[in-house]
C-alpha positions as CSV (number, residue, x, y, z in Angstrom):
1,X,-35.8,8.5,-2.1
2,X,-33.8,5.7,-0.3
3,X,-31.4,6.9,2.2
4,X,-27.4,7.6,1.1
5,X,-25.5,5.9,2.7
6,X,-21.1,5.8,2.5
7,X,-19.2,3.1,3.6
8,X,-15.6,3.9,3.7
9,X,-14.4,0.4,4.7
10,X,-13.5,-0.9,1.0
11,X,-13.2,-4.8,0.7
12,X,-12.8,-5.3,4.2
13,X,-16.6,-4.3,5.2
14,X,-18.3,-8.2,5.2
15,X,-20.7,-9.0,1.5
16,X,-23.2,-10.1,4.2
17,X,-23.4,-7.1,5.8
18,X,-23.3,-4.9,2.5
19,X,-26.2,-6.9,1.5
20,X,-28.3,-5.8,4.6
21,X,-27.4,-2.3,4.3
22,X,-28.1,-2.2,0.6
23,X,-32.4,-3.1,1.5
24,X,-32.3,-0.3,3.5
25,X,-30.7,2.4,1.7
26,X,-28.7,3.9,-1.8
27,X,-24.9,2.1,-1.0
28,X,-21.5,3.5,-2.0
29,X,-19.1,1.5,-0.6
30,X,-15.3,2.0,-1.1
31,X,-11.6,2.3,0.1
32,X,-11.2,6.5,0.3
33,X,-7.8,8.7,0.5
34,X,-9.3,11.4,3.0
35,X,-10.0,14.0,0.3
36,X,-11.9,11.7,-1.6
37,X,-14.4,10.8,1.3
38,X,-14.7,14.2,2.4
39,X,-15.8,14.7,-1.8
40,X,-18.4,11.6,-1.2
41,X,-20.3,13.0,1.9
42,X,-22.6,15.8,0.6
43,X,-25.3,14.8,0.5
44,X,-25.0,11.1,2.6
45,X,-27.0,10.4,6.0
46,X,-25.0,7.5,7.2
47,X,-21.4,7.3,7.3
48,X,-19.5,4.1,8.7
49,X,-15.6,4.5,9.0
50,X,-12.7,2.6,10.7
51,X,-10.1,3.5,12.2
52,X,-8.1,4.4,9.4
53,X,-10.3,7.9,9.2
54,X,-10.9,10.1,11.5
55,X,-14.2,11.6,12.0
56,X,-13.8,15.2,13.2
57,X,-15.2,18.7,12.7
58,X,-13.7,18.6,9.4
59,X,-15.1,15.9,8.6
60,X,-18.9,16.9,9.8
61,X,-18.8,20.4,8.3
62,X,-18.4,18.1,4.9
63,X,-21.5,16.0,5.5
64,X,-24.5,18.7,6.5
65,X,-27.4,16.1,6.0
66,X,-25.4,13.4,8.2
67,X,-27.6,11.7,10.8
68,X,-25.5,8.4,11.6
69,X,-22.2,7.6,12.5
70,X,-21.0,4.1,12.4
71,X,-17.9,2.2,13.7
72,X,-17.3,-1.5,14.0
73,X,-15.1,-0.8,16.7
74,X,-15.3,-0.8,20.8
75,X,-13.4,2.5,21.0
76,X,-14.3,5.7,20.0
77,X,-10.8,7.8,19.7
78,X,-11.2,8.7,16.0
79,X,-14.7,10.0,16.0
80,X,-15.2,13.4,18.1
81,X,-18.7,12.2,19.8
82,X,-19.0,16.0,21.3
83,X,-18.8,17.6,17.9
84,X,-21.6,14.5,16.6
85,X,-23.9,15.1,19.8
86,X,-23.8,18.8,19.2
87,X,-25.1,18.3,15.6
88,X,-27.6,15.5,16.4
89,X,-25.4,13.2,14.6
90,X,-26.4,9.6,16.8
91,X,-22.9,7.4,17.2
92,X,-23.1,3.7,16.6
93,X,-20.6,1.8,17.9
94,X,-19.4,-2.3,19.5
95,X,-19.5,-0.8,22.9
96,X,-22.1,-2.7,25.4
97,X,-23.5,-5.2,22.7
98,X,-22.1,-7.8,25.0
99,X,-24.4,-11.1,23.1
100,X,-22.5,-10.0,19.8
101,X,-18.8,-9.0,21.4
102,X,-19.0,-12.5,23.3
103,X,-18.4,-14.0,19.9
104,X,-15.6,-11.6,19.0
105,X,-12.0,-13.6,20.5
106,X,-10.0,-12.0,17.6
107,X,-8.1,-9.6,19.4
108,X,-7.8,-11.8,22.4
109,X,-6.1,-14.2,20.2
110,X,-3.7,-11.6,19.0
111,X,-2.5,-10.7,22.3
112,X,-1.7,-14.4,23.4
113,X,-0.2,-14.7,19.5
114,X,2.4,-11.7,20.1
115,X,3.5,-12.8,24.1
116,X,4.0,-16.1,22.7
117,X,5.8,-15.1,19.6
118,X,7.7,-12.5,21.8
119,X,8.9,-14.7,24.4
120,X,9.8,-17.9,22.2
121,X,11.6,-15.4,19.2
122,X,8.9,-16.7,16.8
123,X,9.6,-13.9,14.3
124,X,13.8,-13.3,14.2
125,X,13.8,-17.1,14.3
126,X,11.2,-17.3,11.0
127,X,13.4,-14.0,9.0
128,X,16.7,-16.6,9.9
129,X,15.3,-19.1,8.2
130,X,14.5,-17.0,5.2
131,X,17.6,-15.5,5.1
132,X,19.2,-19.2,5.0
133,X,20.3,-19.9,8.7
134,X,19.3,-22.7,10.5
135,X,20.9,-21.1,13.8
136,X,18.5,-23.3,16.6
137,X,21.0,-22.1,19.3
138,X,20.2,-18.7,18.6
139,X,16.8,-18.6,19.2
140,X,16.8,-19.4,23.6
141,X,13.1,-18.4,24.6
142,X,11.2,-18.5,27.7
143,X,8.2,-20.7,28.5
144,X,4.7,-19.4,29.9
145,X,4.1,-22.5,32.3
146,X,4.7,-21.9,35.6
147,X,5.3,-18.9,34.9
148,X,2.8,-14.9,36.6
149,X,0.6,-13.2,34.4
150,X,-0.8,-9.8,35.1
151,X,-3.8,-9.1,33.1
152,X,-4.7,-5.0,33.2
153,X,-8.5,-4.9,32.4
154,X,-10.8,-8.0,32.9
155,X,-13.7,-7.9,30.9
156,X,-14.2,-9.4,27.7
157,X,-10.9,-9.6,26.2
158,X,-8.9,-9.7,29.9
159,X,-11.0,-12.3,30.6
160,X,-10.4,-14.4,27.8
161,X,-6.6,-13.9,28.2
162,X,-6.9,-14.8,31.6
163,X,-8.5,-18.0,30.4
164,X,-5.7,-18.8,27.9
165,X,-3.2,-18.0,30.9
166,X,-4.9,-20.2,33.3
167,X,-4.6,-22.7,29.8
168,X,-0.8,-22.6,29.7
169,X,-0.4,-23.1,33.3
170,X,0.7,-19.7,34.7
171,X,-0.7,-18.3,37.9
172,X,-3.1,-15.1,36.8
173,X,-3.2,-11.7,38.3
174,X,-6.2,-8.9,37.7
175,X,-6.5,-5.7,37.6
176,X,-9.7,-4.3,37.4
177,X,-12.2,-2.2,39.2
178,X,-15.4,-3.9,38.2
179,X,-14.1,-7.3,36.9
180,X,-16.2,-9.4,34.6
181,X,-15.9,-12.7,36.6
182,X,-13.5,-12.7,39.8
183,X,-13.6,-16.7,39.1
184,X,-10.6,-15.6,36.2
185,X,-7.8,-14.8,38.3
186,X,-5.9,-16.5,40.2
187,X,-5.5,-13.5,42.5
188,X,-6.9,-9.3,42.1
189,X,-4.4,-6.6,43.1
190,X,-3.7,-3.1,42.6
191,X,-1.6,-2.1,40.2
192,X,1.6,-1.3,41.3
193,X,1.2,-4.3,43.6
194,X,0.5,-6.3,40.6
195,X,3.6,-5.7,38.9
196,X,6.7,-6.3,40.7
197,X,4.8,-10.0,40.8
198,X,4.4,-10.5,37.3
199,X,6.6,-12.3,34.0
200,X,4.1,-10.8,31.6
201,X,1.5,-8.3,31.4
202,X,-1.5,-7.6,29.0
203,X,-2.8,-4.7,28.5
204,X,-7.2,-4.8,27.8
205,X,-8.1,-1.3,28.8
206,X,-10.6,1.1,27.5
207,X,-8.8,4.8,26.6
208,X,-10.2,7.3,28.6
209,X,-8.8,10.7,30.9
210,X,-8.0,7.8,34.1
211,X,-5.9,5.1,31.4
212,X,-4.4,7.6,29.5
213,X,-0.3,7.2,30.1
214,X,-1.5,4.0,33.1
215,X,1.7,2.3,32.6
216,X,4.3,5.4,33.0
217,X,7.9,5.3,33.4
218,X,7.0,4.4,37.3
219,X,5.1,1.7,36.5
220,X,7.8,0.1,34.4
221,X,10.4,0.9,37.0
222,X,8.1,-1.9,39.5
223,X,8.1,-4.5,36.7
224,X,10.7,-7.4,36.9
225,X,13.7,-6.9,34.4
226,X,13.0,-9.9,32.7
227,X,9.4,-8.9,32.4
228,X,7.5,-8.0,28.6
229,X,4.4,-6.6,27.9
230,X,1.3,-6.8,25.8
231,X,-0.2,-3.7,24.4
232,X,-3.4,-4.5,21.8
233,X,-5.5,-1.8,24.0
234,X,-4.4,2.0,22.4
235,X,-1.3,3.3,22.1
236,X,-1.6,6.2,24.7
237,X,-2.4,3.6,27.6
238,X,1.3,3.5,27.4
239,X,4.2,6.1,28.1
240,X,5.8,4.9,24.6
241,X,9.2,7.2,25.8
242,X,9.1,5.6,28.9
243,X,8.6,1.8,27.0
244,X,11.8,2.9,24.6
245,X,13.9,3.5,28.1
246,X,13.3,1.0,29.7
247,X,13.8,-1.1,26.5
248,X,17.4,0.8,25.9
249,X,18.7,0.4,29.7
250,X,18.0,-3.5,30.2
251,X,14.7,-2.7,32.7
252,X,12.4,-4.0,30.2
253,X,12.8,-7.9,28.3
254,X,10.2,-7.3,25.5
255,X,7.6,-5.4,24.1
256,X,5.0,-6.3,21.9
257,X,2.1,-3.7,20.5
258,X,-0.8,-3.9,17.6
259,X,-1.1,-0.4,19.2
260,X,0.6,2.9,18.4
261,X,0.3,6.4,19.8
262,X,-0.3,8.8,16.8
263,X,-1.5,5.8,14.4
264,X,-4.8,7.8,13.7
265,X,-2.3,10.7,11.9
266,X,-0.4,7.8,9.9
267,X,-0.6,7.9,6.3
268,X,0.2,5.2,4.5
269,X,3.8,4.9,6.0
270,X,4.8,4.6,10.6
271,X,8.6,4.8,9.7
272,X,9.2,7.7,11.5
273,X,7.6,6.9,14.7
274,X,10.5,6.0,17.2
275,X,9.1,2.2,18.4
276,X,9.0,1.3,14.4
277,X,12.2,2.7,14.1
278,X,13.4,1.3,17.6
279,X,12.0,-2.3,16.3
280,X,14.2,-2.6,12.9
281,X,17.2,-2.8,15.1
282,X,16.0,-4.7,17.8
283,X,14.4,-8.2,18.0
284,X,12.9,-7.5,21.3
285,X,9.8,-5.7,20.1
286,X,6.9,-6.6,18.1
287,X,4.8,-4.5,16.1
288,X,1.6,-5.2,14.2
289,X,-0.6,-3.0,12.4
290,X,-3.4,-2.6,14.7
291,X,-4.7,-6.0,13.0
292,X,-6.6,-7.5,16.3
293,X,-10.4,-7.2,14.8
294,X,-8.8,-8.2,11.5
295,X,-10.5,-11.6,11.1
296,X,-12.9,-12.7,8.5
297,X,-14.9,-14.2,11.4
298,X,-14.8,-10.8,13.5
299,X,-15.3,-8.7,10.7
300,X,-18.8,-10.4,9.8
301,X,-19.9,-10.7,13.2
302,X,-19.5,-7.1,14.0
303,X,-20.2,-5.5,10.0
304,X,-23.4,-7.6,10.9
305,X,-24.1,-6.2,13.7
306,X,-23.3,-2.7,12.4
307,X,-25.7,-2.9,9.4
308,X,-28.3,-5.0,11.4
309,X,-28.4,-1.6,14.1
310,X,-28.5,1.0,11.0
311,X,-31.1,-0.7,8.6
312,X,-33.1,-0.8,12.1
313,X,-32.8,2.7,12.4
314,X,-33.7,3.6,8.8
315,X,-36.2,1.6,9.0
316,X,-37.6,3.3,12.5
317,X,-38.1,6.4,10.6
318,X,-34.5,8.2,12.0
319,X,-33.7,10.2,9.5
């Protein structure tokens, strides 16, 4: 009997890598409400989410013959890896498949997409148009030439930021531990000596116990007033209060996030969390809905790479 496997990614899982996984195992692929996946798993031994479900205890106590755990993602925040260790579930995931992430730019485009949109008023400037007005004196913006970048995180997607800073002609700042290329910056600093230097900052940090909260209200205080930041990391790297405050008392020019703290527990509405209601008032912030993978280029690449590592498995006998 071939393997069950579930894939709870709907449409948005690529037909190329559905057609690998379906040679290596019995397929049911579709979009699932919670209840109705937890209803699917009984009797499935692969299981490859996104982040719109979260993969916890619950979640494993509904799938007793589970043996695989797949995400095309880099983080691992919605799947409870102690709880799949514990059970000899194995956890597939983007993280250190640097020959396929190397291909991935999506996010990294996003980030430079939403400081470019926030600093030049791309979006209040469109929803003018639509609304009729043709207000150009409106819509003053800032450049990026000439202009510091700080770039928190350096590897991949830090990197490739610092690249498209480097691009538009602003001098580029890093932050990083254990840098991917010291070649990318302009200049490496700590921190909180990084900031006070910087017109713009971009978050690309990994969530874990030491980035949890790494730009708090103190951080923000050392940040030029006329400074914005770029969150497509997680939504907990931030202080979100501390953003909001800064953001009401003048200390902070702009924020723009694809990231949002809580966005795991989000249903199919965010109204009531306070930076989407924070941005319907303000033009200042700029939200998106945690779409940075959402390319048809990325998506393939990593689905691929996803059902590539799970047929190999299968195929190996882990079951």
């Amino acid at each position: 009997m071939m393997p069950r496997i579930v894939v709870a990614l709907g449409d948005r899982f690529a037909p190329e890598a559905l057609q690998i996984l379906r040679g290596a195992g019995d397929v049911r692929c579709e979009t699932f409400t919670r209840r109705d996946l937890l209803a699917a798993l009984g009797d499935a031994e692969v299981l490859i989410i996104g982040l719109d479900h979260i993969a916890d205890r619950v979640l494993f106590d509904a799938s007793p013959k589970l043996k695989v755990i797949a995400t095309p993602t880099t983080g691992l925040d919605h799947v409870d890896v102690a709880v799949a260790e514990s059970r000899g579930i194995a956890v597939v995931n983007l993280r250190g498949a640097d020959d396929v992430l190397r291909e991935v730019t999506a996010t990294a485009e996003l980030a430079w997409g939403l400081l470019l949109a926030l600093l030049r008023r791309i979006v209040p400037a469109g929803e003018a148009v639509r609304r009729g007005e043709w207000a150009r004196d409106a819509f003053m913006g800032t450049s990026l030439a000439g202009k510091t970048l700080g770039v928190v995180g350096v590897g991949r997607l830090g990197g490739m930021v610092a690249r498209y800073g480097r691009c538009f002609g602003m001098t580029v700042l890093g932050c990083d531990p254990a840098p991917s290329d010291r070649i990318l910056c302009d200049e490496w600093l700590p921190l909180d000596a990084m900031l006070p230097r910087c017109d713009a900052v971009s978050l690309h940090v990994h969530l874990t116990s030491d980035t949890e909260r790494l730009i708090n209200a103190r951080m923000l205080g050392l940040l030029r007033p006329s400074a914005v930041l770029v969150n497509t990391a997680r939504g907990r790297v931030v202080d979100e209060a501390a953003i909001l405050d800064a953001l009401r008392s003048g200390r902070l020019a702009g924020y723009a996030a694809d990231v949002l703290d809580g966005e795991l527990t989000f249903d199919a509405s965010c109204s009531a969390h306070p930076l989407v209601a924070y941005v319907r008032e303000h033009d200042e912030v700029l939200l998106t809905p945690h779409i940075g993978g959402m390319t048809r280029e990325a998506r393939t690449v990593t689905d691929v790479f996803i059902a590539q590592k799970i047929a190999g498995m299968l195929g190996a006998g882990f079951r």
